[in-house]
N, C-alpha and C positions, 0 to 999 in steps of 0.2 A: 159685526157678526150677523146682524140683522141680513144683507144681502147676501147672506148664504145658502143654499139650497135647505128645506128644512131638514133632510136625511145627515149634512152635514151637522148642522145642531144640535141634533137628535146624536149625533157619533160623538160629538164635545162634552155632551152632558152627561154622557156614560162614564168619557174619560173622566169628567171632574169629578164624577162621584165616586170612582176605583182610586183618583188620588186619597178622595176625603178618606175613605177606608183604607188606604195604604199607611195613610198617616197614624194611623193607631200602631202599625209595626215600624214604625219610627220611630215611635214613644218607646216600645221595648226595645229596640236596637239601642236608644240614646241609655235607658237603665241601666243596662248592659255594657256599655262601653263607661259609663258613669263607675260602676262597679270596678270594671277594669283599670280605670284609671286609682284607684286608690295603691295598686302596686307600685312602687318607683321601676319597677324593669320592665313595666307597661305602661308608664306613664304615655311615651311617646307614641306607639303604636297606636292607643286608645284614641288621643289628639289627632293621627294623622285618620283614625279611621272618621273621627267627627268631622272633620273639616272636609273630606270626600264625602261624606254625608248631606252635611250644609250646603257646599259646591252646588249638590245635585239637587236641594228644597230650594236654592237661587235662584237656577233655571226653572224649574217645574212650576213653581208655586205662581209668579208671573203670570205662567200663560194661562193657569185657571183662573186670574184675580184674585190673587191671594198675596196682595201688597207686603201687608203689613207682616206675615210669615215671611215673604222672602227677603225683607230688611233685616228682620231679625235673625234668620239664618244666614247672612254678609252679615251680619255685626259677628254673629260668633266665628265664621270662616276667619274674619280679619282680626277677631283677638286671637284665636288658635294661633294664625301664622305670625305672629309677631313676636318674636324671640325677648323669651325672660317676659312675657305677660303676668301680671297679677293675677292673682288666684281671684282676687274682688272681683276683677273685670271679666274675666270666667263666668263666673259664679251668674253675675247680673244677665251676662249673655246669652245664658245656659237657659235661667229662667224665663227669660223673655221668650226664646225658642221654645220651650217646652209648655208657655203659657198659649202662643200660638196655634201649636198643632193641638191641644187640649181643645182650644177655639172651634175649631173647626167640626166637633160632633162627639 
C-alpha cells in the first residue's frame, strides 16, 4: 500500500472507516434477523439472509485487514450452510461474529 499514490490512501481510508461505521448496521441487521429466526416458518429465510450477510463481511472485511472478522464471518457462513448444524455451533459462531464487529469501534 505504501507505493500508492497518497490520494489513493487517502480514498482507502475513507473506505475503511465507512466499513468500521457500516458495521454497527450489521450488528442491527444480525439482531434482527436473530429475532427472526426464533419463528420456525422463518427459521430458514433468517439463515439464508445471515449467510449472505456473512458471504459479504468474507469479502469486505479482508480487504480492510480485518482478519480475524472475516474468519469469523466463514465460520458462521460455513456452519449456516451445513445441513442439520447444531444450534451450539450456531451459537459459538454467532458470538464470535458478533464479538468481532463489536471489535471494531
Amino acid at each position: 500500500m505504501e507505493k500508492l499514490p497518497e490520494a489513493a490512501r487517502d480514498r482507502i481510508e475513507q473506505l475503511r472507516l465507512l466499513f468500521i461505521e457500516r458495521s454497527k448496521g450489521h450488528l442491527v441487521q444480525i439482531q434482527e434477523l436473530l429475532v427472526k429466526r426464533q419463528s420456525a416458518s422463518e427459521l430458514k429465510a433468517a439463515d439464508a439472509d445471515l449467510m449472505t450477510l456473512a458471504h459479504s463481511l468474507v469479502g469486505t472485511s479482508g480487504i480492510f485487514g480485518f482478519q480475524a472478522l472475516g474468519e469469523a464471518a466463514f465460520k458462521l457462513e460455513n456452519t449456516v450452510r451445513e445441513t442439520g448444524y447444531s444450534e451450539s455451533d450456531f451459537a459459538q459462531a454467532m458470538d464470535e461474529l458478533i464479538d468481532r464487529l463489536n471489535a471494531l469501534g
